[in-house]
C-alpha atoms as one frame of an Amber mdcrd trajectory, in Angstrom:
protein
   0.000   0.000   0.000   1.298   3.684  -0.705   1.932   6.416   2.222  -1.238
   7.447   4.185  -2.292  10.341   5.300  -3.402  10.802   8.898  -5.666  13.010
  11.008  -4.744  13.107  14.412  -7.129  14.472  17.957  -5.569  15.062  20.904
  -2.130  16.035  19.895  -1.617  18.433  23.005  -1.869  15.896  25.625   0.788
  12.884  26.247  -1.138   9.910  24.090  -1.468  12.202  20.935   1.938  14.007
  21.415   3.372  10.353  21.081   1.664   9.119  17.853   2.017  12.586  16.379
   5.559  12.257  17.103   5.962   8.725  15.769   3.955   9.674  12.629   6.435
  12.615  11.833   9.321  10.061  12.520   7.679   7.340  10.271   8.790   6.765
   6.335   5.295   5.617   5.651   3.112   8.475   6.778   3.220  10.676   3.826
   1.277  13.659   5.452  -0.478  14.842   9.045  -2.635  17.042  10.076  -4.195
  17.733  13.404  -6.912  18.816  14.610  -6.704  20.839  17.744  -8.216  23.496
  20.099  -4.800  24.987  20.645  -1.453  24.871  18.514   1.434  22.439  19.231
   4.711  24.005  19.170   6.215  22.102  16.688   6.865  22.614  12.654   7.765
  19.740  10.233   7.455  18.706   6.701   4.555  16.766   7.109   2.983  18.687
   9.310  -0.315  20.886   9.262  -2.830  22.404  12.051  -6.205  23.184  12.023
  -6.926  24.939  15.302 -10.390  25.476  16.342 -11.953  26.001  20.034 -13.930
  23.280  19.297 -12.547  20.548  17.696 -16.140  19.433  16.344 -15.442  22.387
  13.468 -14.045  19.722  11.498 -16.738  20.080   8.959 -15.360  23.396   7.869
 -12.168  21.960   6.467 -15.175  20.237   4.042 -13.392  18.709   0.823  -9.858
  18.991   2.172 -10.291  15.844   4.226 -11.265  13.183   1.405  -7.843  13.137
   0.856  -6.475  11.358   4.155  -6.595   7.755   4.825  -6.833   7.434   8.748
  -7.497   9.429  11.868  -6.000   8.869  14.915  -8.375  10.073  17.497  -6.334
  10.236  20.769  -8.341  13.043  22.701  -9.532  11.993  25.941  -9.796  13.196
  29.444  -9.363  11.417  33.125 -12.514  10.267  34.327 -11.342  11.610  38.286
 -13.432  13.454  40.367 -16.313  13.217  37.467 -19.401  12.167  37.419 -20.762
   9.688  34.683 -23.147  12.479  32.819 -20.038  14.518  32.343 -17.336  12.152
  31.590 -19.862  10.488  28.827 -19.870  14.036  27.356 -16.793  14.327  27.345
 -15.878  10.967  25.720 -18.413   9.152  24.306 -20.585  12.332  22.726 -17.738
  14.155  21.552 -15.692  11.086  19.919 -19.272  10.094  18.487 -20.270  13.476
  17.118 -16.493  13.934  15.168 -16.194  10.385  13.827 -19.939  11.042  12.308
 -19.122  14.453  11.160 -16.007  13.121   9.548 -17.645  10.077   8.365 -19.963
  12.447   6.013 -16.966  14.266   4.434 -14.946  10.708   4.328 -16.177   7.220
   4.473 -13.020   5.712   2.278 -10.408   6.163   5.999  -9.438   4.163   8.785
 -10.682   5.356  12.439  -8.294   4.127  15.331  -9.337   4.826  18.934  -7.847
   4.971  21.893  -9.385   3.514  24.483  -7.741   1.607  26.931  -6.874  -1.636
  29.014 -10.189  -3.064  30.813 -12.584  -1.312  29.050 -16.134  -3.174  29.336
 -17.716  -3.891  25.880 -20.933  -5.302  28.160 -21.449  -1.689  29.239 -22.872
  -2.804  32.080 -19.593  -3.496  34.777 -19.255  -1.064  37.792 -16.871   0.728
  36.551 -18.040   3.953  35.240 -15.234   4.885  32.995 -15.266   1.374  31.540
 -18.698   0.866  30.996 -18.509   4.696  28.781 -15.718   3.986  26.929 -17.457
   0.258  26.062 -20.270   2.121  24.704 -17.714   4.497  22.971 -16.532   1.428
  21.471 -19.588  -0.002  20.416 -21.008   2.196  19.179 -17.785   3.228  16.739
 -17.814  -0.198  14.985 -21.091   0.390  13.920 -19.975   3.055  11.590 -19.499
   2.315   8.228 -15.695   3.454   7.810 -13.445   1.555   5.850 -12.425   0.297
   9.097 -12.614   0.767  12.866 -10.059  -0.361  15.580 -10.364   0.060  19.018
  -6.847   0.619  20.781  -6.861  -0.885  24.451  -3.056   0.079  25.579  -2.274
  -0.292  29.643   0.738   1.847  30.599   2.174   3.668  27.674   5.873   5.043
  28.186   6.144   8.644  26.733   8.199   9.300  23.883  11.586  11.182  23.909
  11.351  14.531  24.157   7.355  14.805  25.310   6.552  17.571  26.736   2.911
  16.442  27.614   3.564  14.213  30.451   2.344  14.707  34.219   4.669  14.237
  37.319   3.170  10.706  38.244   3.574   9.402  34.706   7.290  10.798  34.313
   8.190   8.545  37.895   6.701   5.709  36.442   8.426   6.014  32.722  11.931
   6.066  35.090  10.972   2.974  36.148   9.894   1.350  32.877  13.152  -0.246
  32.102  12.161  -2.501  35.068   8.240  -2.784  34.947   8.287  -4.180  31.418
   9.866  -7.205  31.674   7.965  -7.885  35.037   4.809  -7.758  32.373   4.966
  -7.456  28.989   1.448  -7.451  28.306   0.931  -4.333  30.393   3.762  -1.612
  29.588   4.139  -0.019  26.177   5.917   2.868  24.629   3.823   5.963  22.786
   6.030   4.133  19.756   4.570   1.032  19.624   0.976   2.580  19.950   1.850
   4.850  16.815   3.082   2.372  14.548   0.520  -0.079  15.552  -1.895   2.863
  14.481  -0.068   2.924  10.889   0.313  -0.358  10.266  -3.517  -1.074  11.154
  -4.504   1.525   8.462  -1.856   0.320   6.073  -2.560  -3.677   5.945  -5.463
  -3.781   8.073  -5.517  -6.336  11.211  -8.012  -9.759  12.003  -9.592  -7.988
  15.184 -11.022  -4.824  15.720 -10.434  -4.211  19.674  -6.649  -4.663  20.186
  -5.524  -4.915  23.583  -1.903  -4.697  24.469  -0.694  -7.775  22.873  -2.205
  -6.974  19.797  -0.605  -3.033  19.761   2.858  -5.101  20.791   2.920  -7.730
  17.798   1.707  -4.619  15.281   4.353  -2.628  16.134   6.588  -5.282  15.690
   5.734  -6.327  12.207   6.281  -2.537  11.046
């Protein structure tokens, strides 16, 4: 398959710094553009922003997005200290409302999520967070993109150079040379997750929710 193009969400916080950054870096990402509410401080070749204060403009950029072949859609927020009407806003209607908006400018492109380790497809578990970003899930492979793929990564190690990452995260990424080997189904790197995401929407993969292992192999073959 030739280069793809790739939409990215989320590129100002850790996850989306870290597949941005592994996009840039990779020979077969032709082109990227993100979409965000506030600019990243970063040129490249490959690089363009859209910036909008609300990231469910996308429609605006009309025509100019038939030409990608994959969004990455890493925005997301902590589900601490919020209740379950606020954090569904926040995740499930707004990843909803821009994969449909996108979907009616572009059906031909692949739509990777990131959702994460011990998410509940049931939607019906105790935990809240799980049980929303199930639904999130769901509801996404109903779509009728080219193809959907549900990214369930545990601990992700930050790439190089982030500048995205919060103080408990940076402790544990010190520690990562030793936590990974204790369980390698658990820890990843922001690398692995990004080339997972490209080769996914390059060759495809035989499941559509891809939990650690999964991300791990991908990123292997690429």
């Amino acid at each position: 398959m030739h280069k793809i193009k790739v939409i990215i969400t989320g590129a100002t916080g850790m996850v989306g710094e870290g597949v941005l950054q592994e996009c840039l870096n990779n020979s077969e990402v032709e082109k990227v553009l993100i979409v965000t509410r506030k600019e990243y401080p970063i040129t490249h070749p490959k690089l363009k922003q859209m910036i909008f204060s609300d990231i469910l403009n996308i429609d605006q950029l009309g025509d100019e997005l038939v030409d990608y072949n994959a969004c990455f859609f890493c925005a997301g927020v902590s589900s601490v200290g919020m209740n379950e009407d606020k954090y569904t806003k926040l995740t499930y209607d707004l990843t909803l409302n821009f994969s449909k908006k996108l979907l009616e400018i572009n059906k031909d492109i692949v739509f990777c999520y990131v959702s994460g380790s011990g998410t509940d497809s049931s939607e019906k578990g105790k935990v809240m967070w799980a049980r929303v970003k199930g639904k999130t899930e769901n509801d996404l492979l109903k779509l009728p993109f080219k193809a959907v793929y549900n990214f369930r990564p545990g601990f992700m190690r930050p790439s190089p150079g982030a500048k995205n990452v919060k103080g408990v995260l940076k402790f544990i990424s010190a520690l990562y040379p030793i936590l990974r080997p204790l369980n390698k189904t658990y820890f990843l790197t922001l690398e692995e997750v990004g080339k997972a995401m490209v080769a996914v929407s390059r060759n495809g993969y035989n499941k559509h929710i891809l939990e650690t292992q999964d991300i791990s192999f991908l990123a292997s073959q690429s």
